[in-house]
C-alpha positions in Angstrom: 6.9 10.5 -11.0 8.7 10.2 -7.6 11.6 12.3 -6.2 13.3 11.8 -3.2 16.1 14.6 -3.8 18.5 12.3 -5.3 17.0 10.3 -7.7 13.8 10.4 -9.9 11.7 7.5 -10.7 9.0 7.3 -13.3 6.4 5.1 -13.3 4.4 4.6 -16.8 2.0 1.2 -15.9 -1.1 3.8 -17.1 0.2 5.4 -20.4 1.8 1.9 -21.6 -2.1 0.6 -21.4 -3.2 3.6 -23.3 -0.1 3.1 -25.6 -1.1 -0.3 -26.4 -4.9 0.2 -26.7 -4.3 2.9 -29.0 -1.7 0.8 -31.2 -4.4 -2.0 -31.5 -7.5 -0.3 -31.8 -6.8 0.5 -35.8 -5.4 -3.0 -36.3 -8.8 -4.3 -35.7 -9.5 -3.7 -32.0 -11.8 -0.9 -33.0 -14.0 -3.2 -35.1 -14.4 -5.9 -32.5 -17.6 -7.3 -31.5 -16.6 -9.0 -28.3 -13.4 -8.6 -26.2 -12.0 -10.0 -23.2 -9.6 -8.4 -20.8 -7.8 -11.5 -18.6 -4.6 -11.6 -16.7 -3.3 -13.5 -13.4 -1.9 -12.5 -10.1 -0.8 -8.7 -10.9 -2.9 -9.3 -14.0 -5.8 -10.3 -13.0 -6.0 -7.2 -10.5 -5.2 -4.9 -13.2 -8.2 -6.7 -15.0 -10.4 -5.6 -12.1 -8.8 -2.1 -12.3 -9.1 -1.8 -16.4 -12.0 -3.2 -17.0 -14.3 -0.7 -17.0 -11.8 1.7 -19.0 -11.4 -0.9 -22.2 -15.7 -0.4 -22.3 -15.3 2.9 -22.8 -13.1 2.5 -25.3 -14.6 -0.2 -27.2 -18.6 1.1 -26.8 -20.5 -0.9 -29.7 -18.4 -4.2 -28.1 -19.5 -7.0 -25.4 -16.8 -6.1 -23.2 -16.0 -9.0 -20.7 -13.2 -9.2 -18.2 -11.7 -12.1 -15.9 -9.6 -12.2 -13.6 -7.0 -14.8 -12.6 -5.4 -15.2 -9.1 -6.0 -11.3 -8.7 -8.8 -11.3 -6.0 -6.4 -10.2 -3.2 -8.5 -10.3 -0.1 -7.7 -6.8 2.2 -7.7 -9.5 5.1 -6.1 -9.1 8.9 -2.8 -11.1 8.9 -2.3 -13.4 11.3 -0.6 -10.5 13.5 -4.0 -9.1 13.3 -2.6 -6.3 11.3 -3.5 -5.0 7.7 -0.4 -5.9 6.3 -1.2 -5.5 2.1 -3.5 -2.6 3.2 -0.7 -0.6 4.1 1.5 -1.7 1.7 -1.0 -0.7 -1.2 -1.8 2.6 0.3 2.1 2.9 0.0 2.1 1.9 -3.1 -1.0 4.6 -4.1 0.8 7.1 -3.1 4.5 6.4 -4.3 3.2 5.9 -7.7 -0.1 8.2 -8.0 -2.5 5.9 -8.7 -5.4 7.1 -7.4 -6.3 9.3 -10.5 -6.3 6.3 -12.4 -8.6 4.2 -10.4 -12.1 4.0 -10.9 -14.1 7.4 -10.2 -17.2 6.2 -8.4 -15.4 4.2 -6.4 -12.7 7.1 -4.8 -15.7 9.0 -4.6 -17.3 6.1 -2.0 -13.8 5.8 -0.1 -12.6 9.2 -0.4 -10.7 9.1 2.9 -9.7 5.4 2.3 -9.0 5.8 -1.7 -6.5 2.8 -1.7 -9.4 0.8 -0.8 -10.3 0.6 -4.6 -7.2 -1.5 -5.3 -8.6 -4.0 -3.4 -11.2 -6.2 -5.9 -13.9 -6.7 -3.0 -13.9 -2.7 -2.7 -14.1 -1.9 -6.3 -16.3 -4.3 -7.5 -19.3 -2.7 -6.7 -18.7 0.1 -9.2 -17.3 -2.3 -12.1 -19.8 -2.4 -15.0 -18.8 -5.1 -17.9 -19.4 -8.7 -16.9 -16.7 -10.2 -14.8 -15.4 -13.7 -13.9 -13.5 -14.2 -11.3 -10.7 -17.2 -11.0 -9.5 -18.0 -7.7 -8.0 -20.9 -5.4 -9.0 -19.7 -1.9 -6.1 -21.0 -0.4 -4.3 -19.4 -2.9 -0.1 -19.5 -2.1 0.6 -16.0 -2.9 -2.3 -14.7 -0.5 -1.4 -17.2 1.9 2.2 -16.5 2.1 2.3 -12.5 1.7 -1.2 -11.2 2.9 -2.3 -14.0 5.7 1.2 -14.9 7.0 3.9 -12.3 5.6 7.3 -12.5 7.2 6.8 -9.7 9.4 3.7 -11.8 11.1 5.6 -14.5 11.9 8.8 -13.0 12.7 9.3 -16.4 15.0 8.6 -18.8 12.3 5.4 -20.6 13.7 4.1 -20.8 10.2 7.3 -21.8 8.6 6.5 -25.6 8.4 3.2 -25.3 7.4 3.4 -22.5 4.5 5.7 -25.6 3.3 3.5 -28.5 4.0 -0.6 -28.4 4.7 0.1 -31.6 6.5 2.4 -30.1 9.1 -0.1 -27.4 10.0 -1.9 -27.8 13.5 -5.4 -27.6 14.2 -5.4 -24.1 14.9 -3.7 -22.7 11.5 -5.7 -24.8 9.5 -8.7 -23.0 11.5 -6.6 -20.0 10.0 -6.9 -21.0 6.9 -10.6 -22.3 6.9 -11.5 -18.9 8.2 -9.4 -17.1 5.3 -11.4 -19.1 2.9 -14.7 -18.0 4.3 -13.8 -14.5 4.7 -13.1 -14.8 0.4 -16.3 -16.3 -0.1 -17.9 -13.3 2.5 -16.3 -10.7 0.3 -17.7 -12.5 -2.8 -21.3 -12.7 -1.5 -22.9 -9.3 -3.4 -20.8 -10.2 -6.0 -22.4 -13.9 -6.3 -25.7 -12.7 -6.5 -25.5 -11.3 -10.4 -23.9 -14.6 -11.8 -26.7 -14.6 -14.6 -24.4 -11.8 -16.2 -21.1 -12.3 -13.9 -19.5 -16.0 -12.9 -16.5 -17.2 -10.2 -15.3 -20.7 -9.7 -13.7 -21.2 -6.5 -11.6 -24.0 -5.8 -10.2 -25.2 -2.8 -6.6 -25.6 -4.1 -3.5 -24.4 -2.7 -3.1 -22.6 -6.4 -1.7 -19.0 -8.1 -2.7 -18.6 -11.1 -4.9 -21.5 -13.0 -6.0 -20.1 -16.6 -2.2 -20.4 -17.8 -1.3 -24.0 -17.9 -3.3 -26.8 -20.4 -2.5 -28.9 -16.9 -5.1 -26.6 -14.8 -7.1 -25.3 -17.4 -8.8 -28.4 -19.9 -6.9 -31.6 -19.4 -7.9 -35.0 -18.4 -6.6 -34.4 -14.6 -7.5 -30.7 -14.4 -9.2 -29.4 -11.5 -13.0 -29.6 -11.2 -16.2 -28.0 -9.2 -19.2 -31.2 -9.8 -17.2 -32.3 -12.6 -16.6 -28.9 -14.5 -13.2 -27.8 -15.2 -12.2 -24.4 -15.4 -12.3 -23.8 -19.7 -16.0 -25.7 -19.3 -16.7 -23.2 -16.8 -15.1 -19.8 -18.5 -16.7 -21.3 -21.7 -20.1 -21.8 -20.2 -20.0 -18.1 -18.8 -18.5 -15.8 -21.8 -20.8 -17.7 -24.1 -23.9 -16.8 -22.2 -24.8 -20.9 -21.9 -25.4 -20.6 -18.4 -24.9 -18.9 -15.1 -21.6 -20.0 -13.9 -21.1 -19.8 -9.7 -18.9 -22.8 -8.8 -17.6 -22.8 -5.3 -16.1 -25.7 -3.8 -16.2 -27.6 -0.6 -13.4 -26.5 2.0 -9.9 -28.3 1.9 -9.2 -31.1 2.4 -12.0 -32.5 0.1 -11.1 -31.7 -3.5 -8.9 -34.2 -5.0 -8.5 -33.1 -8.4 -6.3 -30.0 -6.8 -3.0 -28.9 -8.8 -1.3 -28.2 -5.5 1.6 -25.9 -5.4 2.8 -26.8 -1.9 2.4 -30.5 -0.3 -0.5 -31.2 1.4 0.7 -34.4 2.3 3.3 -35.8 4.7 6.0 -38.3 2.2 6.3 -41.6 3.5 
């Protein structure tokens, strides 16, 4: 709950999970042998965040949980400022979230508690098995965390946030480094993918689980020939280790774009 003197604002995110856990844990949740907890973009982070709460809840279950276009990097902007950092330690304390993230990991950052909203901060302490979906040029990321509007307050970006092909060398040097910096945060995090898996593709993408087009159709994308279902499948069904990381853009063909990266004839 927030008051500012005139007005009162309530925010419920936490006891509408615990709402709906509770509902469907008698009609059948409670007898489950294997669960997964997914979502994408704001759902996928609060499968990072949740993920280790719908274990507890469900202990004689295989509790597995992926995550969707919800690694948000805690990345300089292009300002060279901490753009979403601020905004989610804002966003902590506006909506007092901090009791509700994980323990052990507010414990780690406990002058710096807002850190655990970010994925690469929190993984660490997150227990179940986890897969993690991501472009690494994804468009949300690359719009709102790399180049926000109040980076590029003179619209040196404009044309390329637009169009790949009308960025210069030096912003796609941006961009390659952006996607390094992902796979840098991933690196721990890559070593258990026995138990825990990531496919990584080098699309200009948000959110890829969602659509038959992206997921497991005859154009969908692929890492070596895998699309994203073979690779989800191959991981929650224990077939094999899935760690799928694709080469940088411009290479991958099989990309479901959201922006051009082409100039039109």
């Amino acid at each position: 709950m927030f008051k500012d003197g005139s007005s009162v604002l309530y925010f419920r995110g936490q006891k509408i999970w615990e709402a709906i856990i509770q509902d469907l844990l008698p009609k059948g949740l409670g007898q489950a042998r294997q669960a997964l907890l997914s979502g994408c973009s704001a759902g996928g982070l609060s499968s990072f965040l949740h993920c280790d709460d719908l274990a507890k809840v469900l202990p004689n279950a295989g509790v597995k949980c992926l995550s969707d276009a919800g690694f948000f990097l805690d990345e300089k902007d292009v300002s060279l400022k901490y753009a979403m950092r601020s905004f989610y330690a804002k966003l902590v304390a506006l909506q007092g979230v901090e009791k509700n993230l994980n323990k052990k990991c507010t414990n780690f950052f406990s002058k710096n508690p807002e850190l655990c909203f970010f994925p690469q901060h929190a993984l660490k302490f997150i227990t179940p098995p986890f897969f993690i979906l991501n472009a690494a040029y994804d468009t949300f990321q690359f719009k709102h965390i790399l180049v926000p509007p109040s980076a590029d307050m003179r619209g040196l970006w404009k044309r390329c946030k637009n169009n790949t092909a009308q960025c210069n060398e030096k912003q796609i040097d941006t961009l390659q480094g952006f996607r390094q910096h992902m796979l840098s945060a991933l690196g721990s995090f890559s070593k258990n993918f026995n138990q825990w898996g990531m496919y990584i593709n080098s699309c200009f993408a948000h959110c890829q689980s969602e659509s038959q087009d992206t997921w497991l159709a005859g154009d969908s994308p692929r890492i070596h020939d895998v699309t994203i279902a073979k690779a989800v499948g191959n991981w929650y069904f224990n077939r094999n280790g899935t760690n799928e990381i694709d080469c940088p853009f411009p290479c991958d063909a099989t990309c479901h774009n959201l922006i051009p990266t082409a100039l039109v004839p």
